[in-house]
C-alpha positions as a printed Julia matrix, in Angstrom:
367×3 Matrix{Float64}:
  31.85   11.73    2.62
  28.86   10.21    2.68
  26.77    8.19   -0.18
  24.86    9.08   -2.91
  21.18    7.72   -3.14
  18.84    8.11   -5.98
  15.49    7.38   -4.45
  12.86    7.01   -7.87
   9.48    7.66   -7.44
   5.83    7.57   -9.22
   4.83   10.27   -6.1
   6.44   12.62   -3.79
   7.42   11.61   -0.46
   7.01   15.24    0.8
   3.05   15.13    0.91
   2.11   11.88    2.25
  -1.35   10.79    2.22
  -2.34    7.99    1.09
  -0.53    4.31    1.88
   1.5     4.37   -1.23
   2.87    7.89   -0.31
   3.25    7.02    2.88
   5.42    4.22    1.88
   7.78    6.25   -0.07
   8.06    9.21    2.54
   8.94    6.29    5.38
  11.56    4.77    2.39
  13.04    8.05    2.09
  14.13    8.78    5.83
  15.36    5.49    6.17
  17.38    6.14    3.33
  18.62    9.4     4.8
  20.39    7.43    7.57
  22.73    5.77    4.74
  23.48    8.54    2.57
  22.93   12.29    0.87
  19.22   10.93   -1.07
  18.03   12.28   -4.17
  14.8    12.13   -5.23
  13.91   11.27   -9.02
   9.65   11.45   -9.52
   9.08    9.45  -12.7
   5.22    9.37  -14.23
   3.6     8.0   -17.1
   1.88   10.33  -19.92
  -0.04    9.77  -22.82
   2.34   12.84  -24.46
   5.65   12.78  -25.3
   8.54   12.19  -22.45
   9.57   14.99  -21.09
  10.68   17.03  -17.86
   7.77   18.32  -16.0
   8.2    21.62  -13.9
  10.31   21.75  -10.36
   8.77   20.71   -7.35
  10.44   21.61   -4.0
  12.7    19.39   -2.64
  12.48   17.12   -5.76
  15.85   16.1    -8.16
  13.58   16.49  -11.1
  10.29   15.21  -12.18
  10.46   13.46  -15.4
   7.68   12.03  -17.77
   7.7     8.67  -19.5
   5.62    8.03  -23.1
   2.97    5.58  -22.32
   2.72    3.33  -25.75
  -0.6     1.68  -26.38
  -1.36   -2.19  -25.25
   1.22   -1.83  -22.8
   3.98   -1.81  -26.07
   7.57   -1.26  -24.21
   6.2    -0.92  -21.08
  10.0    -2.25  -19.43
  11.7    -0.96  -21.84
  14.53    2.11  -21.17
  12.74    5.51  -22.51
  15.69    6.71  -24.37
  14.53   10.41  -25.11
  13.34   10.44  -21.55
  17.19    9.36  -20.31
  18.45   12.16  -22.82
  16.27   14.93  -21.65
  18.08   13.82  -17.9
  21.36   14.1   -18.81
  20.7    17.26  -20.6
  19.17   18.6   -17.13
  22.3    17.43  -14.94
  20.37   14.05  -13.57
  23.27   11.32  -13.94
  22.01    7.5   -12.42
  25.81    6.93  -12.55
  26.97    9.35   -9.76
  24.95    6.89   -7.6
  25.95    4.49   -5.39
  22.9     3.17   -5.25
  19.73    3.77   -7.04
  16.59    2.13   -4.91
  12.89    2.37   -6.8
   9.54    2.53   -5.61
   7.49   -0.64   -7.84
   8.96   -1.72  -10.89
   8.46    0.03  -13.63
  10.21    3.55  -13.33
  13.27    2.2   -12.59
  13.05    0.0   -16.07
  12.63    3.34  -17.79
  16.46    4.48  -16.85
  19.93    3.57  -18.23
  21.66    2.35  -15.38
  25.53    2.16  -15.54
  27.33   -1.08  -14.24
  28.65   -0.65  -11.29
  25.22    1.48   -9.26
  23.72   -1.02   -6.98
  20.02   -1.4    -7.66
  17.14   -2.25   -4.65
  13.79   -2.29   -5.97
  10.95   -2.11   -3.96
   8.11   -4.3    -5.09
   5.25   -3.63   -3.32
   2.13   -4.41   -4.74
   3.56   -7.65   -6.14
   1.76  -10.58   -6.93
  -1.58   -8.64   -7.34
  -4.68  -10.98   -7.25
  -7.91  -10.57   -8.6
 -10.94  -11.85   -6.96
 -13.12  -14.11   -7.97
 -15.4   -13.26  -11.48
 -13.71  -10.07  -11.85
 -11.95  -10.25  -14.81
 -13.36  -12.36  -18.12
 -11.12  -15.07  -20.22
  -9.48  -12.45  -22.21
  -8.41  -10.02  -19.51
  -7.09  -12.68  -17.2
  -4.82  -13.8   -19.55
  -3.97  -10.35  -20.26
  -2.93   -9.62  -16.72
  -1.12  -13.19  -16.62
   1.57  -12.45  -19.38
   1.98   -8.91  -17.68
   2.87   -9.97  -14.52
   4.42  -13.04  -16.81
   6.9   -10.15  -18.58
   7.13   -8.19  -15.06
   8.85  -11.05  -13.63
  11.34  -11.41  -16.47
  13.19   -7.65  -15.65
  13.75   -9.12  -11.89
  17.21  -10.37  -13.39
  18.19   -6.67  -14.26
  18.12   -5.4   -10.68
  20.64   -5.98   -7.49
  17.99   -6.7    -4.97
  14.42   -6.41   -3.9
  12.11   -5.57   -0.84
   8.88   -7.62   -0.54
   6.18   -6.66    1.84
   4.95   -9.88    3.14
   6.54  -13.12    3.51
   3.49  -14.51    1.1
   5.59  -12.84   -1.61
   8.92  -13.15   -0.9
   8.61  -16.87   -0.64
   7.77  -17.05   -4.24
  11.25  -16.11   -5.38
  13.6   -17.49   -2.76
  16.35  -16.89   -5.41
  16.54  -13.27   -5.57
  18.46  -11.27   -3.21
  15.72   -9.89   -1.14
  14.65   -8.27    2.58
  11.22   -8.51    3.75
  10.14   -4.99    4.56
   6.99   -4.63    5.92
   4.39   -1.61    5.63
   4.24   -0.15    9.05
   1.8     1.97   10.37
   2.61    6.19    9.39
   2.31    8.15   12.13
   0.45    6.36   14.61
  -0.46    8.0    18.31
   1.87    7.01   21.01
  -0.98    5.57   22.66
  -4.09    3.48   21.65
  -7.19    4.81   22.01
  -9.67    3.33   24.39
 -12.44    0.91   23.43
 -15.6     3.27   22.61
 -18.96    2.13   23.41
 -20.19    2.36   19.55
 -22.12    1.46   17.13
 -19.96    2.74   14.13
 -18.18    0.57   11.96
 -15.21    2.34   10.08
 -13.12    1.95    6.48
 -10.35    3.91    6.02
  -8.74    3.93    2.64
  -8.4     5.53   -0.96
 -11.66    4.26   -1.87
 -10.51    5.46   -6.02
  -8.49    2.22   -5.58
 -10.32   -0.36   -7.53
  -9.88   -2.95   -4.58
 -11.26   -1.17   -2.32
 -14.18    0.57   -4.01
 -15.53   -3.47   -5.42
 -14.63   -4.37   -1.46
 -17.2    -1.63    0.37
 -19.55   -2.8    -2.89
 -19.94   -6.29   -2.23
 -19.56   -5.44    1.48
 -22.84   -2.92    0.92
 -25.04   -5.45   -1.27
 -23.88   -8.64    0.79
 -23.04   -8.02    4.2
 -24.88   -4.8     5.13
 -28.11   -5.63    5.0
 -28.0    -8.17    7.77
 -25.84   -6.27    9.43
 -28.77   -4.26   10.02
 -31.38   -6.56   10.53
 -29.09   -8.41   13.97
 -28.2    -4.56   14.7
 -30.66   -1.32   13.89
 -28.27    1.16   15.67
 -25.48   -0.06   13.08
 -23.54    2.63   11.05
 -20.8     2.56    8.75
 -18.28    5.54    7.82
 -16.48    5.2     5.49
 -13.45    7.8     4.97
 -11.16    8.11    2.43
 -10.71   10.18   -1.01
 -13.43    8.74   -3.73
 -15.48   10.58   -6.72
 -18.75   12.27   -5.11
 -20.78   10.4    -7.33
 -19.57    6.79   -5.52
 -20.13    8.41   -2.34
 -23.33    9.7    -2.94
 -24.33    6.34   -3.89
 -22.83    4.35   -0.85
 -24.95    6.86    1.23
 -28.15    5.69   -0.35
 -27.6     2.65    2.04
 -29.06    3.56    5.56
 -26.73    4.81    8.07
 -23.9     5.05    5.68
 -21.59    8.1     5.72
 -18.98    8.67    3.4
 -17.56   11.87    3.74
 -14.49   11.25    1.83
 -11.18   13.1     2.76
 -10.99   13.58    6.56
  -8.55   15.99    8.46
  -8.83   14.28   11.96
  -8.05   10.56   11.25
  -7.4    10.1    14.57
 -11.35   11.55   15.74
 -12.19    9.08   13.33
 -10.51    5.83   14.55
 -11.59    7.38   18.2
 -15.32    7.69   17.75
 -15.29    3.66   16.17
 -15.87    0.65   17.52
 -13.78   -1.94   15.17
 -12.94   -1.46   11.5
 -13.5    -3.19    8.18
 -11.46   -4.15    5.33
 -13.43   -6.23    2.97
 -10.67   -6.44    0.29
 -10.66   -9.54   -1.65
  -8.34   -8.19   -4.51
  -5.31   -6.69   -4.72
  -1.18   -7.2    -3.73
   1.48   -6.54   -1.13
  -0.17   -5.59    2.42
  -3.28   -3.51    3.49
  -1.64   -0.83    5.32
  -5.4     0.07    6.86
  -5.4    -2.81    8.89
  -1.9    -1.92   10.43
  -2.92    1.46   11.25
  -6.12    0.45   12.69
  -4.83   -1.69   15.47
  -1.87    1.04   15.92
  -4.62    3.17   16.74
  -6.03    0.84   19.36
  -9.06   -0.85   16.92
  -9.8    -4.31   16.37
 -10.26   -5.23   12.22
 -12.1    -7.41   10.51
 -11.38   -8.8     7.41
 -10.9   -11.27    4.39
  -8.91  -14.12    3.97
  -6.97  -12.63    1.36
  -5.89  -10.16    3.45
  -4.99  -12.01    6.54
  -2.28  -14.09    4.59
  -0.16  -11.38    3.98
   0.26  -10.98    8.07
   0.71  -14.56    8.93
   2.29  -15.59   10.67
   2.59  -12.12   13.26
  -0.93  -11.01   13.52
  -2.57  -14.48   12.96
  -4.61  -14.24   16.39
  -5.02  -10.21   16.13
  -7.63  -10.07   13.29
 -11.17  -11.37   12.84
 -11.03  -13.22    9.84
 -14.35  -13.61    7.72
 -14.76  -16.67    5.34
 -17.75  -15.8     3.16
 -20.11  -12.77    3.14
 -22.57  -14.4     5.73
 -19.73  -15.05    7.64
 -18.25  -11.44    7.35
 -21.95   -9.77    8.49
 -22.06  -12.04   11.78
 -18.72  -11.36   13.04
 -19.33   -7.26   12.18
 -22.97   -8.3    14.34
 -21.18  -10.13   16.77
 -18.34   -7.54   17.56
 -20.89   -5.07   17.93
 -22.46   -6.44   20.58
 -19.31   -7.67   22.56
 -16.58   -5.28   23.64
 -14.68   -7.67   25.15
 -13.54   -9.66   22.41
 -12.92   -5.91   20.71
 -10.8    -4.96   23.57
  -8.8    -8.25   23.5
  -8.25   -8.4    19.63
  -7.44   -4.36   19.41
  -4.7    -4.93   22.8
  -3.06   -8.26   20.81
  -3.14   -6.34   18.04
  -1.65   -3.4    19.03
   1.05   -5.29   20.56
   1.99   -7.08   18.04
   2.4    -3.95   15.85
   4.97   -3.0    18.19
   6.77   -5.86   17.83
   7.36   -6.36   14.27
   5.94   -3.28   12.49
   7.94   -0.49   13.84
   9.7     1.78   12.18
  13.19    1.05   14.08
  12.73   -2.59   12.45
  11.85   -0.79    8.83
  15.05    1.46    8.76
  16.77   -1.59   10.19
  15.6    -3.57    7.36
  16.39   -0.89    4.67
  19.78   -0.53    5.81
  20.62   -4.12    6.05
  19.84   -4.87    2.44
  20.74   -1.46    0.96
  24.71   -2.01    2.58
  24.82   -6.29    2.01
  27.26   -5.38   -1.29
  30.01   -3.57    1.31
């Protein structure tokens, strides 16, 4: 007979989309390859916990109070653990309960005895530079502060870069990497372009202060080296934000796409100004899975090092960040050779044998 897995979830892993869901849906077939999985959707609301209606293919889909200030916030919801029982959902027929981030699993009673694997990506989240005043920093400090205090409550833990997992070398841990969802079984060839691309949920505050210092800092000269520039930028964002990104000259942001892969095609390199943020920029994976060089931040380059060290362009400053975009632009070459190390690389150590490898490894080290 085989295992039972309870697989707990902010999202569905039936509709993937963005990286996050993406995540979860490639966490839940490796999964399937150890055991019968179950999957367990818990949210926040602002109302009282509760069950919210079925969703195909889902266990059940429960809702968590949200108190005020952040009051509780790893705390066990009680009436929410009731309301489960009551509907048949038991976290002690599990072998082994594994959680996407932190905090839903904190809202169950777990047994002794059910194995526990947490998956913490997103961990360590930084905040760039001037963001945040006195007050909110030190907010943010004693939350990740109290986050780190429930580690000792959990079996085990996957980390997403080796940037994280190095800061608690005492925890029982694999390092599971995003990985590209999806990708074509070929690259594409270089395209004689002129179109930088971003591809990401630009609702995500990282991204969305990235593409606006990237806009006010870096665009400009961008155009001024090269006239036939143009950016697109694609990914799910309020009209209003992309109306106002297309004030810029040459900018496109059409949101929500259907044809990533007409996207990717029709670009010459990619962008990922992020300097805030935690765990791993999927974007930049998928980007040279599709066969396109990326350009990016020094914050975001750490998390890869040391596998794609000599794969990405790697911008110091904003002056810096606008030559190499100029630069690339004009030289295909050093696109081709980037995008082909790049792509390579993926192969090597962001596939998704190694990421089912990896989930099995850790989720079966108790046997």
């Amino acid at each position: 007979m085989r295992d039972r897995i309870l697989l707990v979830s902010p999202a569905s892993p039936f509709a993937p989309q963005s990286g996050a869901q993406q995540r979860t849906a490639l966490l839940h077939m490796a999964l399937q390859q150890a055991g019968e999985v179950d999957v367990l959707l818990l949210e926040p609301t602002a109302g009282a916990s509760s069950l919210a209606a079925p969703r195909a293919g889902i266990l059940a889909h429960g809702l968590w109070h949200q108190r005020p200030l952040g009051i509780g916030k790893f705390q066990p919801d009680h009436t929410l653990n009731r309301t489960l029982h009551a509907n048949g959902v038991d976290p002690g027929k599990y072998r082994l309960i594994v959680s996407r981030y932190l905090n839903p699993i904190t809202k169950l009673v777990i047994p002794p005895g059910v194995r526990t694997v947490v998956d913490l990506d997103d961990w360590g989240y930084h905040y760039a530079p001037g963001t945040l005043a006195l007050a909110a920093r030190l907010k943010s400090s004693y939350a990740a502060w109290l986050a780190q205090r429930q580690l000792q409550r959990f079996d085990a833990f996957f980390f997403v870069s080796q940037r994280d997992q190095a800061g608690r070398p005492e925890l029982q841990s694999a390092l599971l990497p995003n990985i590209p969802y999806n990708p074509p079984t070929q690259p594409f060839p270089q395209a004689d372009s002129a179109t930088l691309l971003f591809v990401g949920s630009l609702w995500y505050a990282p991204n969305r202060e990235g593409i606006d210092r990237f806009l006010a800092r870096c665009w400009p000269a961008i155009k001024a080296s090269q006239p036939q520039a143009r950016l697109l930028l694609v990914g799910a964002a309020p009209p209003a934000v992309r109306q106002a990104w297309e004030q810029h000259p040459d900018v496109s942001a059409p949101g929500f796409v259907d044809d990533l892969g007409e996207a990717y095609r029709s670009a010459a390199f990619t962008i990922a100004p992020i300097y805030s943020g935690g765990g791993t920029n999927i974007k930049i994976l998928e980007s040279l899975a599709y066969g396109r060089a990326c350009l990016t931040t020094s914050h975001c380059a750490s998390a890869f090092e040391p596998d794609l060290a000599r794969s990405l362009g790697v911008a110091q400053d904003d002056a810096h960040f606008a030559q190499l975009c100029a630069g690339w632009l004009g030289d295909i070459g050093t696109r081709r050779g980037a995008a082909e190390n790049g792509h390579a690389q993926i192969a090597k150590y962001y596939s998704n044998a190694l990421f089912t490898d990896r989930v099995a490894q850790l989720c079966a080290s108790h046997d």
